[in-house]
PATI-897005 format. One record per atom (N, C-alpha, C): chain; x, y, z; residue number from 0; atom name. Coordinates in nm, 4 decimals. Each point is the difference from the previous one (the first is absolute). Example, Ala and Ser with C-alpha at 12.3 -4.5 7.8 and 13.67 -1.06 7.14 Angstrom:
2
+--------+----------+----------+----------+-----+-------+
! cadena !        X !        Y !        Z ! num ! atomo !
+--------+----------+----------+----------+-----+-------+
!      A !   1.3190 !  -0.5690 !   0.7800 !   0 !     N !
!      A !  -0.0890 !   0.1190 !   0.0000 !   0 !    CA !
!      A !   0.0900 !   0.1200 !   0.0000 !   0 !     C !
!      A !  -0.0350 !   0.1050 !  -0.0720 !   1 !     N !
!      A !   0.0820 !   0.1190 !   0.0060 !   1 !    CA !
!      A !  -0.0770 !   0.1090 !   0.0730 !   1 !     C !
+--------+----------+----------+----------+-----+-------+
// end
This chain:
84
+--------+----------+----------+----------+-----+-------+
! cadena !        X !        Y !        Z ! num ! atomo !
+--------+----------+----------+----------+-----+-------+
!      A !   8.1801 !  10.2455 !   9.3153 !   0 !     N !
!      A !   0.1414 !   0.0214 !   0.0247 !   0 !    CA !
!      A !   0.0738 !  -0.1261 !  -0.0374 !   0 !     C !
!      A !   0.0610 !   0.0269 !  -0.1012 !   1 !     N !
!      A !   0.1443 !  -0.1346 !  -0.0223 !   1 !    CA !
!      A !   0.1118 !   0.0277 !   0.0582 !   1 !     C !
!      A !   0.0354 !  -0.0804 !   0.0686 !   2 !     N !
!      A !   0.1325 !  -0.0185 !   0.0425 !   2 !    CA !
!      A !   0.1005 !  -0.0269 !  -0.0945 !   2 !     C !
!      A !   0.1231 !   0.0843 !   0.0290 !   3 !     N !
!      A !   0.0699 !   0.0321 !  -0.1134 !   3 !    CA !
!      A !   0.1505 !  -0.0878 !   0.0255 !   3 !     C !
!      A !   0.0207 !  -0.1213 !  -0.0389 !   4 !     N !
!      A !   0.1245 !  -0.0528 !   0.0416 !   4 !    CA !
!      A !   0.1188 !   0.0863 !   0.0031 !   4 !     C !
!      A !   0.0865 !  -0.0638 !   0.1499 !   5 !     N !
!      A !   0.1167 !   0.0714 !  -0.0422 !   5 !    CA !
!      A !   0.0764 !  -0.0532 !   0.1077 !   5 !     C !
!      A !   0.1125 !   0.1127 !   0.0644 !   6 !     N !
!      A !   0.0644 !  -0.0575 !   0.0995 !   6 !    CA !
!      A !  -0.0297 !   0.0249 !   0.1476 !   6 !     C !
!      A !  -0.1621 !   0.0106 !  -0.0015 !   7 !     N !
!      A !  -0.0409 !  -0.0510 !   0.1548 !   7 !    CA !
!      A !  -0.0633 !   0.1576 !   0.0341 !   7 !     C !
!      A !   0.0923 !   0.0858 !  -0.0706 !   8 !     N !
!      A !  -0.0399 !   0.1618 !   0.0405 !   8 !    CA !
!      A !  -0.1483 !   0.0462 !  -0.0968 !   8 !     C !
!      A !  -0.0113 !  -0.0533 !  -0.1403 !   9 !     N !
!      A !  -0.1444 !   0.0637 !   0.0014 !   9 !    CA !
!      A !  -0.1027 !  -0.0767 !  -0.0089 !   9 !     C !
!      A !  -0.1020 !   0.0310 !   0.0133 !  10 !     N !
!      A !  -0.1398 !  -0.0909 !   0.0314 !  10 !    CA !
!      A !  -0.1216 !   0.0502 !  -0.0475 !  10 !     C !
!      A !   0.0066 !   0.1557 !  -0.0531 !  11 !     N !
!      A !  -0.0805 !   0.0136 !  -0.0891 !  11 !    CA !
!      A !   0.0062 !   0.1101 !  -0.0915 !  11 !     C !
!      A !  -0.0385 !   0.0054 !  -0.1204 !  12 !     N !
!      A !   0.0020 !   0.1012 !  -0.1015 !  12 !    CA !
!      A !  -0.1138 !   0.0582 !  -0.0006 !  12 !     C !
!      A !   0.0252 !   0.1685 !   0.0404 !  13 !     N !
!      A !  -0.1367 !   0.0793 !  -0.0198 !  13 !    CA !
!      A !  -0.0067 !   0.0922 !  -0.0709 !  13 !     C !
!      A !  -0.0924 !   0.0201 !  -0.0513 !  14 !     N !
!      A !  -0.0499 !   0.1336 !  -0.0938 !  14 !    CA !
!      A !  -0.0399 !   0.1210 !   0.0542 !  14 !     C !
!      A !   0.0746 !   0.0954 !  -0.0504 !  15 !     N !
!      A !   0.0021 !   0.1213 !   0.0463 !  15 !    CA !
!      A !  -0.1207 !   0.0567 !  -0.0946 !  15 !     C !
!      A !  -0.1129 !   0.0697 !   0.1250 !  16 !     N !
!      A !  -0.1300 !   0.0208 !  -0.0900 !  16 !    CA !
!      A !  -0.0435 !   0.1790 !   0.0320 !  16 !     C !
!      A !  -0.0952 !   0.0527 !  -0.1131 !  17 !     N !
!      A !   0.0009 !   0.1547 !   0.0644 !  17 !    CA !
!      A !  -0.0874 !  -0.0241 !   0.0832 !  17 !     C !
!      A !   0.0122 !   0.0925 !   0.0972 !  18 !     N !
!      A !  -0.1044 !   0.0596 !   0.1166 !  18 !    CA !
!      A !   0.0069 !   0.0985 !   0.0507 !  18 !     C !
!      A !  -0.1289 !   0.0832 !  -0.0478 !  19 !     N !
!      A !   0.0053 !   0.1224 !   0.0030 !  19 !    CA !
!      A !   0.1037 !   0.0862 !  -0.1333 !  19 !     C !
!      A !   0.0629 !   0.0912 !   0.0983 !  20 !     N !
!      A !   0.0785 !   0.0522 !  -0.1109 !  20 !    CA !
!      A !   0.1492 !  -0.0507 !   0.0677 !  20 !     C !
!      A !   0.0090 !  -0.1307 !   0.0498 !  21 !     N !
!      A !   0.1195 !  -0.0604 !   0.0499 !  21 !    CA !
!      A !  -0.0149 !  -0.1340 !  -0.0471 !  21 !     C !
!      A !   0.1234 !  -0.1109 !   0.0143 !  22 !     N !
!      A !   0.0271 !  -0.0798 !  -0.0734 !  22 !    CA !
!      A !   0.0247 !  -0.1061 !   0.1439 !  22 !     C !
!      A !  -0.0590 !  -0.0987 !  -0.0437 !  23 !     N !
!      A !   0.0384 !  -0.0838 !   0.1606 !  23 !    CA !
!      A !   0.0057 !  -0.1682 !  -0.0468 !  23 !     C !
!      A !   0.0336 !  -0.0760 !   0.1064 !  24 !     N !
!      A !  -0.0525 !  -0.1365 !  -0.0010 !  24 !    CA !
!      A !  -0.1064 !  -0.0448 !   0.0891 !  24 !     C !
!      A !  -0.0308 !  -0.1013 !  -0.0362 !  25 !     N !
!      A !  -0.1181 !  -0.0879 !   0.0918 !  25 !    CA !
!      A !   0.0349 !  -0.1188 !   0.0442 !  25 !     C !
!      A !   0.0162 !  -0.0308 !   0.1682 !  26 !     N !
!      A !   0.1028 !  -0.1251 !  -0.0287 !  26 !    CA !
!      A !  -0.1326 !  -0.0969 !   0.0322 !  26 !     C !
!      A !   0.0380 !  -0.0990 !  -0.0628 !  27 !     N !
!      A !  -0.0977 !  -0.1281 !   0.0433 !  27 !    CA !
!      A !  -0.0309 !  -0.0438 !   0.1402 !  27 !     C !
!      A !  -0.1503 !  -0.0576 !   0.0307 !  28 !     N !
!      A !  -0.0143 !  -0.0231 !   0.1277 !  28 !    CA !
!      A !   0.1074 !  -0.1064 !   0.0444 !  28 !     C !
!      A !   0.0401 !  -0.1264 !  -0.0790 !  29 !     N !
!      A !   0.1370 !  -0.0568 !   0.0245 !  29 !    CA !
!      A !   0.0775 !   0.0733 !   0.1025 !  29 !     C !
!      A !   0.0596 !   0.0995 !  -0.1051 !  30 !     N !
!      A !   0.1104 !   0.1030 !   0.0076 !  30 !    CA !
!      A !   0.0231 !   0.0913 !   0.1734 !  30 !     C !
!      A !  -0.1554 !   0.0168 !   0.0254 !  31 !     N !
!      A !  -0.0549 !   0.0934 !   0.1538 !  31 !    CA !
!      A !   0.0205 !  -0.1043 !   0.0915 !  31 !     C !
!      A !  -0.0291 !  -0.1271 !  -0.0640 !  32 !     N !
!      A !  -0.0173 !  -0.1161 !   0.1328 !  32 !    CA !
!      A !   0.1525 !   0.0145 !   0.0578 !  32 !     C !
!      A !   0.0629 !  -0.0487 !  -0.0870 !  33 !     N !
!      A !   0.1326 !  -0.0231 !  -0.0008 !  33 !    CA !
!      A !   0.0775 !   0.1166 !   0.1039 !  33 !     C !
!      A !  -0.0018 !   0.1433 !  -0.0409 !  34 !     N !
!      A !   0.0080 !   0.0719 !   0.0540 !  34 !    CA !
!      A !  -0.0322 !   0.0143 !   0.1009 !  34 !     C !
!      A !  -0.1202 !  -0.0473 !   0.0810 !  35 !     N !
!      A !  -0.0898 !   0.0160 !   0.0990 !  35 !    CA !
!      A !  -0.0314 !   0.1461 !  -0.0216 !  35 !     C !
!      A !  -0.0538 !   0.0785 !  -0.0789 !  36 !     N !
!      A !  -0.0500 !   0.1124 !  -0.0035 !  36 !    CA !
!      A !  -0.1849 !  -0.0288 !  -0.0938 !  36 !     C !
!      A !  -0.0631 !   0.1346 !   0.0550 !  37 !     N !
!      A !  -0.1149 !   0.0116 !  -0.1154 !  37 !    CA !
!      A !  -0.0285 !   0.1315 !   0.0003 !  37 !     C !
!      A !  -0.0997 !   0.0513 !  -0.0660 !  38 !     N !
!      A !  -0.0177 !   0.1065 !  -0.0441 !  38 !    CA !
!      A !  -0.0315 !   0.0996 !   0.1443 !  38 !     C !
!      A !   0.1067 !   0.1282 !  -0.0503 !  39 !     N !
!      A !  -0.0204 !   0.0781 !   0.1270 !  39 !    CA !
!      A !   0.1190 !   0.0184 !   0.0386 !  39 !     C !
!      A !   0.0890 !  -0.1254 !  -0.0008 !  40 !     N !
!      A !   0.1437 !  -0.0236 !   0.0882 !  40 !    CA !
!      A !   0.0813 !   0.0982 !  -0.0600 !  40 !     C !
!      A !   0.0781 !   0.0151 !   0.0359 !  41 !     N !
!      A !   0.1360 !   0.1000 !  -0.0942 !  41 !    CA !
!      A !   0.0810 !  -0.1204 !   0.0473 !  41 !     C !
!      A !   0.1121 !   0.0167 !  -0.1464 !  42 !     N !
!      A !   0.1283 !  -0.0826 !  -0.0347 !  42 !    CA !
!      A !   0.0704 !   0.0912 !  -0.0449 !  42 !     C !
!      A !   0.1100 !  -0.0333 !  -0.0039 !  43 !     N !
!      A !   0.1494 !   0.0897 !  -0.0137 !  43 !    CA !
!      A !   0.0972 !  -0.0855 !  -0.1328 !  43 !     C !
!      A !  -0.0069 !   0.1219 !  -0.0298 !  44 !     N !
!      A !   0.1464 !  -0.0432 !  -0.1224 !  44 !    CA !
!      A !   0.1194 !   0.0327 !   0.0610 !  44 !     C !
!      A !   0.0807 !  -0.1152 !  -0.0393 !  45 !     N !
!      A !   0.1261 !   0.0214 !   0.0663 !  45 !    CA !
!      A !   0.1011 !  -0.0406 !  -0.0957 !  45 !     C !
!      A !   0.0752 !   0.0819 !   0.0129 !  46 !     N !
!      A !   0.1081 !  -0.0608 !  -0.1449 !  46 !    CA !
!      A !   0.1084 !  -0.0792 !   0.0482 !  46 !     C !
!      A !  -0.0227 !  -0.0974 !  -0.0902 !  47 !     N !
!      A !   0.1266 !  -0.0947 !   0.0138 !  47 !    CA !
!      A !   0.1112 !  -0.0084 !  -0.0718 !  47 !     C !
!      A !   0.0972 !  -0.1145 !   0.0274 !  48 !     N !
!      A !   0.1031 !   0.0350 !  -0.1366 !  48 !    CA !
!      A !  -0.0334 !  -0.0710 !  -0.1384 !  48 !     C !
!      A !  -0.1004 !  -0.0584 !   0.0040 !  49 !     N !
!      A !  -0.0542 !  -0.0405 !  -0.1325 !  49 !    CA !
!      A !  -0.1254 !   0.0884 !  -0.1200 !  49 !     C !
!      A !  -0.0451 !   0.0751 !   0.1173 !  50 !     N !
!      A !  -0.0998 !   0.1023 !  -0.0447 !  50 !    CA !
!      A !  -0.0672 !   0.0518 !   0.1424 !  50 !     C !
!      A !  -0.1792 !  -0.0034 !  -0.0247 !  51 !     N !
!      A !  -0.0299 !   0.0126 !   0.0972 !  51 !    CA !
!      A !  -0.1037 !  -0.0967 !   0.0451 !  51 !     C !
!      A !  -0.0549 !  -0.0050 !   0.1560 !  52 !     N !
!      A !  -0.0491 !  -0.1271 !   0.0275 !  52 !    CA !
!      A !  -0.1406 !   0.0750 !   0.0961 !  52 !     C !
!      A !  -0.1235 !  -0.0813 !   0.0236 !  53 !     N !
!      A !  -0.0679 !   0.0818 !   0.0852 !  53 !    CA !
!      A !  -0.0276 !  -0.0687 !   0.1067 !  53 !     C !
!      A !  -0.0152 !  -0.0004 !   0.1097 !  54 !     N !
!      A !  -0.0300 !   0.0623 !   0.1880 !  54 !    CA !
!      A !  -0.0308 !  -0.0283 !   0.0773 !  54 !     C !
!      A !  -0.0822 !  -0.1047 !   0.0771 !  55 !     N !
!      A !  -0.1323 !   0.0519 !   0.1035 !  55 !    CA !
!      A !   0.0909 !   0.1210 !   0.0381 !  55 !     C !
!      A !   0.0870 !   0.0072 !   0.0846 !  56 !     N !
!      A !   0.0665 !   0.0727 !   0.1417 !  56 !    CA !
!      A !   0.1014 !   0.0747 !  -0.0736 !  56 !     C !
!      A !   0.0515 !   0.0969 !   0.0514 !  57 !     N !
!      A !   0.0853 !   0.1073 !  -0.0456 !  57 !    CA !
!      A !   0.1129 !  -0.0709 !   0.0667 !  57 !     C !
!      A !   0.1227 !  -0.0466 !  -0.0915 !  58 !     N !
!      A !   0.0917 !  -0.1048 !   0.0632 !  58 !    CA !
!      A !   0.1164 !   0.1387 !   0.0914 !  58 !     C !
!      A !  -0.0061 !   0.0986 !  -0.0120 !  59 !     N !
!      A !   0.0257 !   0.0994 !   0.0718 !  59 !    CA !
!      A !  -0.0203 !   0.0001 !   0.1288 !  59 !     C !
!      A !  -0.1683 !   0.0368 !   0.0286 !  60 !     N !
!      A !  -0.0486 !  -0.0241 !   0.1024 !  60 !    CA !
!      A !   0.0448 !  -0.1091 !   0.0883 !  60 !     C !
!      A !  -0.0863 !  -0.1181 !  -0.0765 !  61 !     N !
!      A !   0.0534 !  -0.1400 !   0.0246 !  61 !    CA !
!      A !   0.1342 !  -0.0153 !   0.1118 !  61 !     C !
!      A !   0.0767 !   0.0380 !  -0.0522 !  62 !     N !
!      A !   0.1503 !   0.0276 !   0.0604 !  62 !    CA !
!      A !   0.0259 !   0.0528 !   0.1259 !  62 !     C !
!      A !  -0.0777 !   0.1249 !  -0.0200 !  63 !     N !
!      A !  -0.0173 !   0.1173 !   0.1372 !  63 !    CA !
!      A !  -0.0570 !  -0.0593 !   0.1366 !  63 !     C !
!      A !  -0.1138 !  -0.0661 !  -0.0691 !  64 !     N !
!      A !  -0.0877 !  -0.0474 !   0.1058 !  64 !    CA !
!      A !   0.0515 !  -0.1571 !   0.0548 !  64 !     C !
!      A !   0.0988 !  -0.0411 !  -0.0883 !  65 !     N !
!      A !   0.0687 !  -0.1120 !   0.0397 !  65 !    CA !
!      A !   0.1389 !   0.0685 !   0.1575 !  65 !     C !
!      A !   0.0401 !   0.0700 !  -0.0361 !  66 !     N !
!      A !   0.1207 !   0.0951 !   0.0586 !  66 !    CA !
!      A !  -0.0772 !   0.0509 !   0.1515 !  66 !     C !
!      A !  -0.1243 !   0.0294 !  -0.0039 !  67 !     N !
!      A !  -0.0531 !   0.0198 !   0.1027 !  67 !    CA !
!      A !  -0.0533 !  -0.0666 !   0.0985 !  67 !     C !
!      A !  -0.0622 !  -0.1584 !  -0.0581 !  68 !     N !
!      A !  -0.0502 !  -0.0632 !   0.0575 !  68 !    CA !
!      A !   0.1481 !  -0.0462 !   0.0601 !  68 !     C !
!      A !   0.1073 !  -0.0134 !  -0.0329 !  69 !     N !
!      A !   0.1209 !  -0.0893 !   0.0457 !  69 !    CA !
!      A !   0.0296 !   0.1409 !   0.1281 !  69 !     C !
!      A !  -0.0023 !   0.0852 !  -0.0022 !  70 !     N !
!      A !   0.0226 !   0.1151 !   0.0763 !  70 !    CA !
!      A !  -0.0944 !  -0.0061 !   0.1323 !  70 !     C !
!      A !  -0.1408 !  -0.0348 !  -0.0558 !  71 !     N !
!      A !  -0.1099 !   0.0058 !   0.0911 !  71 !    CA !
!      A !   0.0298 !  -0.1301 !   0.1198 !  71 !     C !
!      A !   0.0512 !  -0.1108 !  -0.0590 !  72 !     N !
!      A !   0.0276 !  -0.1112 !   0.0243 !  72 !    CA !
!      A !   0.1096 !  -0.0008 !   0.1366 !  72 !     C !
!      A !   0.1015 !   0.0886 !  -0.0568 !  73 !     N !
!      A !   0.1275 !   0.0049 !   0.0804 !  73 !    CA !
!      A !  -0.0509 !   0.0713 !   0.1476 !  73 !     C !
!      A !  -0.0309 !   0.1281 !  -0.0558 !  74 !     N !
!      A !  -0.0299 !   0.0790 !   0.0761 !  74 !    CA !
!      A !  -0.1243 !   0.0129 !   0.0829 !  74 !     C !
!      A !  -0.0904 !  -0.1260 !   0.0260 !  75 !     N !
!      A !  -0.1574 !  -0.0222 !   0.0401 !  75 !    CA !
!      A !   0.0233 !   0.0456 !   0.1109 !  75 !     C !
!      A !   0.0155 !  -0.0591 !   0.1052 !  76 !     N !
!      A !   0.0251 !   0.0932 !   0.1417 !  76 !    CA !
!      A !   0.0108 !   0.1144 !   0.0194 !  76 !     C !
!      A !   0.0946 !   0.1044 !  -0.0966 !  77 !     N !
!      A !  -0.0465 !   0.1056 !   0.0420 !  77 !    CA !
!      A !  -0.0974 !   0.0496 !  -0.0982 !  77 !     C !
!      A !  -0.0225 !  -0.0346 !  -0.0666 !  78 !     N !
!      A !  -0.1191 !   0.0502 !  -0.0785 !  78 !    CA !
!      A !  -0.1706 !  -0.0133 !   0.0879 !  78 !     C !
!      A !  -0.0064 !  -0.1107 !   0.0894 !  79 !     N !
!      A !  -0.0758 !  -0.0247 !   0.0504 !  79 !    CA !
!      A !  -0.0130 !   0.0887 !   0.1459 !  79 !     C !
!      A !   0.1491 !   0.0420 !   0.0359 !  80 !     N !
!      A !  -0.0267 !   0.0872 !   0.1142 !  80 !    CA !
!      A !  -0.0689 !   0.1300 !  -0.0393 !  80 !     C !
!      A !   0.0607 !   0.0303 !  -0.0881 !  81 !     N !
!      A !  -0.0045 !   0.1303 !  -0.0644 !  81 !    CA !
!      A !  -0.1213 !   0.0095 !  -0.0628 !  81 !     C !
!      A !  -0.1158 !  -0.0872 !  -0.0185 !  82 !     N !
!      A !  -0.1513 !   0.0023 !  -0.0145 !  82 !    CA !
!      A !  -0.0845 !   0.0502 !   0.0878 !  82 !     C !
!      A !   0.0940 !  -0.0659 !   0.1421 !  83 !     N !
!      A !  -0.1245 !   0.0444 !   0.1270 !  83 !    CA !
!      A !  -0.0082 !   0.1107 !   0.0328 !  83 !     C !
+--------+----------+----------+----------+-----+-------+
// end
């Protein structure tokens, strides 16, 4: 994997290869570290306004579960009554 100069946004150029009767990339172990992902994980494409970018976390989700924990937070007491 070469790192592809630029303005900070790309870091590597990959080749789109066949597999199977589908067309994919292979990202470098670099590339997984970085990510903190490895084989097995699912990643998400998410489009940005420059194109598209990929994932660990569904920045969707991400969000939801941010909204809840602040909810869970507020509301602990009765959430905790309401367990027993």
């Amino acid at each position: 994997m070469a790192p592809v100069a630029g303005e900070g946004q790309v870091i590597a150029a990959l080749k789109l290869r066949a597999i199977g009767n589908s067309v994919g990339v292979v990202l470098p172990k670099e590339l997984l570290n970085e990510l903190g992902v490895g084989e097995g994980d699912a990643l998400f494409v998410v489009r940005v306004p420059y194109g598209i970018a990929l994932a660990k976390a569904d920045p969707a989700f991400e969000h939801d579960m941010e909204v809840a924990r602040r909810q869970m937070k507020r509301w602990h007491n009765v959430l905790r009554e309401l367990a027993k």
